[in-house]
matplotlib code that plots the C-alpha trace (Angstrom):
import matplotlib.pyplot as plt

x = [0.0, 1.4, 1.9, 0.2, 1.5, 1.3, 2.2, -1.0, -0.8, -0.7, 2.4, 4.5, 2.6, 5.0, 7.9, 6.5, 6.5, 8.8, 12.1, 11.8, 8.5, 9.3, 10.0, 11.5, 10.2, 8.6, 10.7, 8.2, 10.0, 12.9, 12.0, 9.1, 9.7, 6.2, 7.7, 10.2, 8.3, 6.4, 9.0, 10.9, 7.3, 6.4, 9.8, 12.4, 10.1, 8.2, 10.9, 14.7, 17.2, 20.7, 22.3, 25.8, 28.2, 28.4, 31.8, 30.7, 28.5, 30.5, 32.6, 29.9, 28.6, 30.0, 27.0, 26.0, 23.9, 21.3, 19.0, 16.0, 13.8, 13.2, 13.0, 16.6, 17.8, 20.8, 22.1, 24.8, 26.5, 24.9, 27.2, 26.4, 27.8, 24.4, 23.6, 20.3, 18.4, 16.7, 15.1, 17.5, 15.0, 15.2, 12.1, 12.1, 11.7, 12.5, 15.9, 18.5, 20.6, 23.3, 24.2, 27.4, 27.2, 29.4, 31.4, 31.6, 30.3, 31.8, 28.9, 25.7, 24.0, 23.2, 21.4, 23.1, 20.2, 18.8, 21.3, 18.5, 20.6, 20.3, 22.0, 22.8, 19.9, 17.3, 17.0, 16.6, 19.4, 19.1, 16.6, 17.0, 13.6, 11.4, 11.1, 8.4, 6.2, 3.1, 3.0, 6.3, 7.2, 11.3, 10.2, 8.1, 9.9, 13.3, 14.4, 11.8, 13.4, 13.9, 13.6, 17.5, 18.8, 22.5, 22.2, 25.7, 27.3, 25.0, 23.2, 19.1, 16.5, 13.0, 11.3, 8.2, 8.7, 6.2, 8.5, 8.4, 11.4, 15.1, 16.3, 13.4, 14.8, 18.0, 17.1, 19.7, 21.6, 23.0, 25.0, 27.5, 27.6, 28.7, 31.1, 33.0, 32.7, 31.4, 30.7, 34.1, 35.5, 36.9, 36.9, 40.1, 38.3, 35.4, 34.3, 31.5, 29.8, 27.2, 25.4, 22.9, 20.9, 18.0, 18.6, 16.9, 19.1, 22.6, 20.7, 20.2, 23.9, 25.4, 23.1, 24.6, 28.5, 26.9, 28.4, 31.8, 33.7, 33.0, 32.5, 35.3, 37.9, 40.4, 37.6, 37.1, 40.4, 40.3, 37.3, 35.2, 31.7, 29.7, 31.5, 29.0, 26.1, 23.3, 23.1, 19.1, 17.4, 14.6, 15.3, 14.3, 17.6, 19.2, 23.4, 25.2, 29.0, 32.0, 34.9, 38.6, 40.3, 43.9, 46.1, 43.9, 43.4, 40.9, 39.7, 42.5, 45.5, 48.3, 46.6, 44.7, 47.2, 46.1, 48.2, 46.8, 46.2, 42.7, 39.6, 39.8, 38.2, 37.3, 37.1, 39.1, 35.9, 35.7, 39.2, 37.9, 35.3, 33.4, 30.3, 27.6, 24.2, 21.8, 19.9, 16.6, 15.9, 19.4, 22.8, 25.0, 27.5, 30.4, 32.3, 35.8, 38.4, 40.3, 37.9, 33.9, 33.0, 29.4, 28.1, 24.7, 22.3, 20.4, 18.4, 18.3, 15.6, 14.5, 17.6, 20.4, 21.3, 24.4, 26.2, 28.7, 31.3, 33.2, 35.8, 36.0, 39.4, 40.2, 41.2, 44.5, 45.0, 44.5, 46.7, 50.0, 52.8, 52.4, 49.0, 47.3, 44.5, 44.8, 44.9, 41.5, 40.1, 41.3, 40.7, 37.0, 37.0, 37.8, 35.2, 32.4, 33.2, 33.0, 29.6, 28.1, 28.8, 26.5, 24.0, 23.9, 23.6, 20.6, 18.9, 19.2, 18.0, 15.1, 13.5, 13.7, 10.2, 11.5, 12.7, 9.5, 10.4, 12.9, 13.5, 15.5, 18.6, 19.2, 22.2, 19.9, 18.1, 19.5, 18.3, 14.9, 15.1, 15.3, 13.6, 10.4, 10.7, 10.1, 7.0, 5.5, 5.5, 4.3, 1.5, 0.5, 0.0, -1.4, -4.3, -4.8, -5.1, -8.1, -9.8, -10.2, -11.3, -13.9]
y = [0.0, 3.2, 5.7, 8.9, 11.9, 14.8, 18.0, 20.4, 21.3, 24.8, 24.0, 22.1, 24.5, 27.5, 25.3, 24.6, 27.9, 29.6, 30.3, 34.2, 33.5, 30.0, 29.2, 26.2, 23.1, 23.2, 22.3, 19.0, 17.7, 17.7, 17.0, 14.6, 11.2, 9.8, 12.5, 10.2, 7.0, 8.4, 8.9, 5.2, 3.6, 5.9, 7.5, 5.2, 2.3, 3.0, 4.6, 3.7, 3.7, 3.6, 0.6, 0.9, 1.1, -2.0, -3.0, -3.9, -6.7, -7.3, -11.2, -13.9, -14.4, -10.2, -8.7, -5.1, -5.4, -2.1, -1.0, 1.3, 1.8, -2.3, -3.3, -5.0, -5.9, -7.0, -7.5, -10.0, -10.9, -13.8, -16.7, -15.1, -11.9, -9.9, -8.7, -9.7, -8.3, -9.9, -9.1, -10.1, -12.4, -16.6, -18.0, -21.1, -18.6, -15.5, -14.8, -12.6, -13.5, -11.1, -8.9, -7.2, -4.3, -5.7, -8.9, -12.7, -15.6, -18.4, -21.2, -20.4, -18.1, -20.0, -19.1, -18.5, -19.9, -23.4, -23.5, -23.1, -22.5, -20.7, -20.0, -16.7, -16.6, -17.1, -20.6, -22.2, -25.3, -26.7, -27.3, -30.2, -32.1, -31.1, -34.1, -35.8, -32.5, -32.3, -29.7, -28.2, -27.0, -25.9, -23.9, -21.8, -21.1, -19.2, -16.0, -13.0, -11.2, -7.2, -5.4, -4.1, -2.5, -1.5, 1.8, 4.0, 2.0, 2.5, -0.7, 0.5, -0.9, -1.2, -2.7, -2.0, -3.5, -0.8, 2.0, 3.9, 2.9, 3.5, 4.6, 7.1, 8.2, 8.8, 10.1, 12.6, 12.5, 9.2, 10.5, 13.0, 9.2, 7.6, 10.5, 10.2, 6.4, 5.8, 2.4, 0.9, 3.0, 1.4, 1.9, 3.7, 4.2, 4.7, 6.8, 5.6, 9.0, 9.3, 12.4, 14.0, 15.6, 15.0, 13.3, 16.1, 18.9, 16.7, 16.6, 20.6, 21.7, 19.4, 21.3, 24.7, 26.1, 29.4, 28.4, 27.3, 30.3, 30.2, 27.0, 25.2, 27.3, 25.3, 24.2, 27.9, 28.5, 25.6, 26.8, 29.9, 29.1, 31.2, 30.0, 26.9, 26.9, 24.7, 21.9, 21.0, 17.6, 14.8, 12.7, 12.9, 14.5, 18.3, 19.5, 21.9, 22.8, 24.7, 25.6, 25.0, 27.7, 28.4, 26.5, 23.6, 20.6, 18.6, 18.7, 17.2, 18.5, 20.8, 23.1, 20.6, 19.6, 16.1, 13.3, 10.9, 11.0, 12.6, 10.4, 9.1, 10.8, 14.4, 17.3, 20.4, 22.3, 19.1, 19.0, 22.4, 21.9, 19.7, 18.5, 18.1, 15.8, 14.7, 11.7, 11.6, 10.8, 8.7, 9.5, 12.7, 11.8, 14.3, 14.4, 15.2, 15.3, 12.3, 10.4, 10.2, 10.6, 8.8, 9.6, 7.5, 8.5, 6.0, 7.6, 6.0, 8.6, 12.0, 13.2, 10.6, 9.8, 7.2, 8.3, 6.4, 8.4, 6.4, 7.1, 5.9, 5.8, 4.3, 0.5, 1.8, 4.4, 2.1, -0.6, 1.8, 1.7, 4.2, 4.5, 6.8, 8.3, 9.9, 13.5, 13.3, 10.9, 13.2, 16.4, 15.4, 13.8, 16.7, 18.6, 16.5, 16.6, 20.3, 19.6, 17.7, 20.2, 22.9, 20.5, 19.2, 22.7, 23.1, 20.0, 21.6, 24.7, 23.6, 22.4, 25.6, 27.2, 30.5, 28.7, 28.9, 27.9, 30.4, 31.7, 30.5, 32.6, 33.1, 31.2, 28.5, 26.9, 23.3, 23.3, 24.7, 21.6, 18.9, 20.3, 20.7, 16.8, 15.6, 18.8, 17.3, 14.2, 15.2, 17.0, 14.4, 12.1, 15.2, 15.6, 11.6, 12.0, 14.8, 13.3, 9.7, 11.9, 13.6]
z = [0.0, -1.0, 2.1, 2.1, 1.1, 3.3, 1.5, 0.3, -3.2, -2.2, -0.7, -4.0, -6.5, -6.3, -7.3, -10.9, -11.4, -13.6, -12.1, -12.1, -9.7, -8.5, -4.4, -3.5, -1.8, 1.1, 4.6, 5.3, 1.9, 3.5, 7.1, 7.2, 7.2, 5.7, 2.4, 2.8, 3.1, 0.0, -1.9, -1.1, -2.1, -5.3, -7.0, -5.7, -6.0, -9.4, -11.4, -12.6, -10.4, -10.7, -8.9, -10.0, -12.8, -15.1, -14.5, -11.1, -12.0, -15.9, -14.3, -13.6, -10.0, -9.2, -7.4, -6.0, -3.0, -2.7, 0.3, 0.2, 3.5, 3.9, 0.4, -1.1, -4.2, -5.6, -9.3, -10.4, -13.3, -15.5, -17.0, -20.6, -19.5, -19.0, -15.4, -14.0, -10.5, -8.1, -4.3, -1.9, -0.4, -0.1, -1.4, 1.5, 4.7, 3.6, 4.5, 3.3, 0.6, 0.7, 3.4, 2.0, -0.9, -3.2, -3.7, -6.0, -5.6, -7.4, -8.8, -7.3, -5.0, -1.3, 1.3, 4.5, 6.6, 5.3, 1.8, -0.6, -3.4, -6.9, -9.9, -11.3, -13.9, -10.7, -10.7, -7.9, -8.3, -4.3, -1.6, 0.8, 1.8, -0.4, -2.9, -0.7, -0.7, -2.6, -5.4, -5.1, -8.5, -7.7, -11.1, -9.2, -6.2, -8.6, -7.4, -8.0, -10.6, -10.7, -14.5, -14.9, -18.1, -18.7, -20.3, -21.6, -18.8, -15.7, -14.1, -14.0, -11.9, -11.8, -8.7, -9.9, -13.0, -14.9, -15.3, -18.7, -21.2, -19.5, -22.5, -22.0, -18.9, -20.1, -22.9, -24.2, -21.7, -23.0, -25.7, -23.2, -21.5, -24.6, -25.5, -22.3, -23.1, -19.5, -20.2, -20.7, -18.1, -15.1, -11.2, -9.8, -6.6, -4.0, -1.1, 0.5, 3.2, 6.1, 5.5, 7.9, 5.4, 3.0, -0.1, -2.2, -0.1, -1.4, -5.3, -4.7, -3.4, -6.6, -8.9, -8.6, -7.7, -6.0, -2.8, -4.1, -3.5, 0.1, 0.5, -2.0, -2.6, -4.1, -6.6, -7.1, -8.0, -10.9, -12.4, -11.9, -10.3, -13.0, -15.9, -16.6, -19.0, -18.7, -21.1, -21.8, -23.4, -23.6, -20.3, -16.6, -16.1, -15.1, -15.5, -17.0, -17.4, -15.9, -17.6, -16.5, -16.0, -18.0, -16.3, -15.0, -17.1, -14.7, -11.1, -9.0, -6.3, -7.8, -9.1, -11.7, -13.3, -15.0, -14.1, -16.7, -20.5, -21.1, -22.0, -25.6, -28.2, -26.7, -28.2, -27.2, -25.8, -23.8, -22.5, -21.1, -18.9, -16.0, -16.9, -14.1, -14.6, -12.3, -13.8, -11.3, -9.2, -7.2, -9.8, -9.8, -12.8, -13.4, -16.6, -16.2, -19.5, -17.6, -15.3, -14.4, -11.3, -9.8, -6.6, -5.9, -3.2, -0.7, 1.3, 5.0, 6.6, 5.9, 7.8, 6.4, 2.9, 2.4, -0.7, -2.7, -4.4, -7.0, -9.9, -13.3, -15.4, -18.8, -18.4, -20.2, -17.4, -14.7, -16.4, -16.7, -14.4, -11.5, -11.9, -9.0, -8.4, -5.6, -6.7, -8.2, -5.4, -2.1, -3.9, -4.1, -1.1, 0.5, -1.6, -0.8, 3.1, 2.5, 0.6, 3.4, 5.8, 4.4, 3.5, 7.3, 8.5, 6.0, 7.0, 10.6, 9.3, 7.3, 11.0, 12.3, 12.8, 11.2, 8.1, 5.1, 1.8, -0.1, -3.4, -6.2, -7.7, -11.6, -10.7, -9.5, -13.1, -12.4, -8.9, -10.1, -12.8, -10.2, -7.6, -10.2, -11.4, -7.7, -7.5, -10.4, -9.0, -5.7, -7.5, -9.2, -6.3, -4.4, -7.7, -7.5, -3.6, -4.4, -7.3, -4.8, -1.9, -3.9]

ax = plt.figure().add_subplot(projection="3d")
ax.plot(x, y, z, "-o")
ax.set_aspect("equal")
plt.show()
């Protein structure tokens, strides 16, 4: 049963409007668990979401475990080399399956309570003491399977299973994806942050660089914070650019100078700025001219949002001699503890009984952008809610 949403339409309204007139959402979106518990059930729950980066799940029997309020999921590698999703649920009493994010197994998947067992396509392959039972069909009893698509190099899932297209979703987003040939990029590292804030607040402060001189200096210094343009298209997506400035060749300690050959095939506009992209409603994807940066977001309650931070190199980067990432990885490490700073104190702000909902800046489009595809949904539900009720 889908939870209720408690906003009032008079409340979400404003945000749809135009930016000049727009105010942002209101503090119970950010504060309220049962928004939360909404949103787990009916955005997280009903529309693509990104589970991780293909190469995590490209060797047979690799899996990513995910978590969202008590629903799990996992997707693994198939023996044919296409990754397939499942809940992380035992079909004999229920249990777990996995309870680590990410690892291999080697044959088959078993469960750690009674060793039902099943292979990597769903099927279940084991289950002691049930050949005398009536009935029992060990057909019927596979793994319940989750809709996944691989799309430009990200793992998609559907829990619902109703979802519109993914290649919808992604739309034209895709083809910066395919141009910083994200999909045969490899992981040079991960970060994985506790945040005290809002998932939506951690979307918002990666949608604009307004705070960065105050905030991120040393960013600052690589790239000015208005020197971006916002970059439009079909998809359920929001991002825009920065440009480098002379001197710096990517994001990364001293003074962004770029350790490592760029990504293969850019152009020289492209070897001059960042690239920033919010594909709704869970993936921040940054587009650097030497790595791709992925930050997913999990939101634990309407106050805490895990977020995994990862970096993706070319294979022949990671293969060379010497090969370190560790002037991208701490420089955005250190960035992103800076990030979750302010958006702590916001999520501590937005409880205050003198906080309402503010107003947008002209600086502020991409946050406008994603802050109206969760309004529209909210309305929606909210217009549902009404039409029922009358």
């Amino acid at each position: 049963m889908t939870p209720e949403l408690r906003l009032e339409r008079e409340q979400v309204e404003p945000t749809l409007r135009p930016l000049e007139r727009a105010s942002m959402l209101p503090p119970a979106a950010f504060t309220d668990q049962s928004v939360l518990d909404w949103e787990l059930s009916s955005v997280f729950g009903r529309e693509w979401i990104c589970a991780a980066h293909a190469s995590a799940v490209a060797e047979p029997g690799a899996y990513v475990m995910r978590e969202l309020g008590d629903q799990s999921f996992f997707v693994i590698g198939g023996k044919d080399g296409r990754p397939r999703a499942f809940h992380n649920v035992c079909r004999h009493r229920g249990s777990r399956l996995f309870e680590q994010e990410e690892g291999r197994v080697r044959a088959r998947i078993t469960c750690p309570y009674h060793a039902w067992s099943y292979g990597f396509n769903g099927e279940l392959l084991g289950a002691r003491h049930t050949d005398g039972l009536e009935d029992f069909d060990p057909g019927c009893y596979g793994l319940v399977p989750v809709r996944v698509r691989v799309v430009a190099g990200l793992v998609l899932v559907d829990l619902d299973g109703a979802a519109e297209p993914a290649h919808e979703v992604v739309g034209e987003l895709r083809g910066w994806l395919e141009r910083y040939r994200t999909a045969q990029l490899r992981r040079g590292g991960e970060r994985v942050y506790e945040v005290e804030a809002n998932w939506k607040a951690i979307a918002e402060n990666y949608n604009e660089c307004l705070h960065c001189p105050g905030v991120h200096p040393e960013l600052n210094a690589l790239s000015a914070y208005d020197s971006g343009e916002e970059v439009t298209g079909a998809g359920a997506w929001c991002g825009g650019s920065m440009t480098l400035n002379d001197g710096a060749e990517t994001m990364a300690r001293n003074g962004g100078h770029a350790a490592r050959r760029p990504i293969a095939g850019l152009e020289p506009r492209e070897l001059r700025s960042v690239y920033y992209f919010v594909l709704f409603p869970n993936a921040l994807v940054s587009l650097h001219p030497d790595y791709v940066m992925l930050h997913t977001l999990w939101p634990r309650s309407a106050g805490r949002t895990t977020v995994t931070c990862e970096w993706y190199f070319e294979p022949q980067t990671i293969a060379a001699e010497g090969f370190d990432p560790s002037d991208a990885i701490e420089f955005w490490d250190q960035v992103n503890r800076e990030d979750w700073r302010v958006c702590e104190l916001t999520q501590k702000g937005t409880r205050s009984r003198g906080y309402t909902a503010g107003r947008y800046t002209t600086h502020e489009a991409d946050v406008h952008a994603f802050d109206s595809m969760i309004a529209a949904r909210y309305l929606t539900a909210l217009r549902s809610n009404a039409e029922v009720e009358a």
